[in-house]
C-alpha angles and dihedrals in degrees: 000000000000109000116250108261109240131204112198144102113003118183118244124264142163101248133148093209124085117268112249113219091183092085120124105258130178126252117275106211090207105040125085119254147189128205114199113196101199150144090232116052099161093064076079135142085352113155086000082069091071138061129005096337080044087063106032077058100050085046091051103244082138149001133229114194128190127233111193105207086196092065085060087044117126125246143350097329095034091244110197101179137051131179123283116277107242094031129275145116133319126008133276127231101247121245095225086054099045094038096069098045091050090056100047090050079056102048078086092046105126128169105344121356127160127205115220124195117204108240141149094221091053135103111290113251111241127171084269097073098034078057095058088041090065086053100063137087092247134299140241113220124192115211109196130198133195117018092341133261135300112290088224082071101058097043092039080054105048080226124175119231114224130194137191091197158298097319138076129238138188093267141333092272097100098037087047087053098051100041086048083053093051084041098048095049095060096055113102125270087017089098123063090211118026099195090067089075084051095064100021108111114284092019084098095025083259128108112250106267117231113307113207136184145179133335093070082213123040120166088347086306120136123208096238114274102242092051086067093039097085089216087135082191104059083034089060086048100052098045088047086050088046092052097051091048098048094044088052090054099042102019122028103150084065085066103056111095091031124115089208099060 
């Protein structure tokens, strides 16, 4: 069985060629990871690869390891997917495919580690739960294709269905991305400033209010007065009064249960 390819720590050297974060690397007990079962390996670490998660991943704050689903598939030619039971359009990824791989992801599983599926008829994904991700050991995330996996996985598996939104996509590749970047910023060290993920929308249940720099004037527009006023206090007022009316205006339902509203 091929090893799990592994993107972590890498030691510093002088080199003019670039550095290469796709290198089989050991377990670190005490760093995040994230574990993608998936048909399509090489899409990673993609964009993860790049800016501050980029870094955080070259430092070894955390780790992101590959699962290639091909390498479970069944028969000459490593098939992963059959046709619906029942008839119908499309394939399904096959349980004794995605069954192995899930279990080998697993097999580096410590303390508490979910194991998300990508799915349109999942939870939403929200900055809570990008918040208790952060908190956990690592995660396993699924990413399907086609018409989507074998129900008997999900339930064998006790696995969480995620969702982006209301809307559907090729495969998982891109959502796990995204959920693994939301995930990533909030560990600690990966940010340069932590208070900018105090203040930053959905931190409070509240979208961010408006964010202004120099110059002062810009197309005969004027920061607002009370931001360069350097009264923190009425600073503090008028952001938390921006946040509440942009939130009603945009967001509303983010607003129901609140007393502040």
């Amino acid at each position: 069985m091929k090893t799990p390819r592994s993107h972590g720590r890498q030691s510093a050297r002088p080199t003019l060629e670039p550095r290469e974060l796709m290198q089989d690397k050991p377990d670190y007990a005490d760093v995040w990871q994230a574990r993608i079962v998936t048909l399509f390996p090489d899409l990673f670490p993609g964009v993860l690869g790049a800016s501050l998660t980029g870094k955080a991943l070259q430092d070894g704050r955390w780790q992101l390891h590959t699962h290639d689903l091909r390498l479970f598939g069944v028969g000459k030619h490593r098939n992963v997917d059959d046709t619906p039971a029942g008839g119908g359009a499309g394939m399904v990824m096959r349980p004794d495919v995605v069954g192995p791989a899930i279990e080998d992801a697993q097999t580096h599983a410590r303390g508490r580690w979910p194991i998300l599926y990508m799915s349109p008829r999942g939870r939403r994904f929200d900055q809570t739960m990008a918040r208790d991700l952060s908190a956990c050991q690592g995660v396993t995330m699924l990413c399907g294709r086609f018409e989507g996996v074998d129900e008997r996985v999900i339930e064998h598996y006790g696995i969480t269905e995620v969702s982006l939104g209301d809307f559907v996509m090729t495969g998982g590749e891109i959502a796990a991305m995204a959920m693994i970047d939301a995930t990533v910023r909030l560990l600690p060290g990966v940010l340069g400033n932590a208070e900018s993920t105090v203040e930053e929308s959905h931190a409070s249940g509240l979208l961010e209010h408006p964010q202004y720099t120099r110059p002062a004037t810009w197309q005969g527009r004027n920061i607002p007065p009370v931001l360069m006023s350097g009264n923190h206090g009425e600073i503090a007022r008028w952001r938390r009064e921006k946040s509440l009316e942009i939130t009603k205006t945009r967001r509303p339902d983010l607003l129901k249960d609140r007393d502040d509203s």
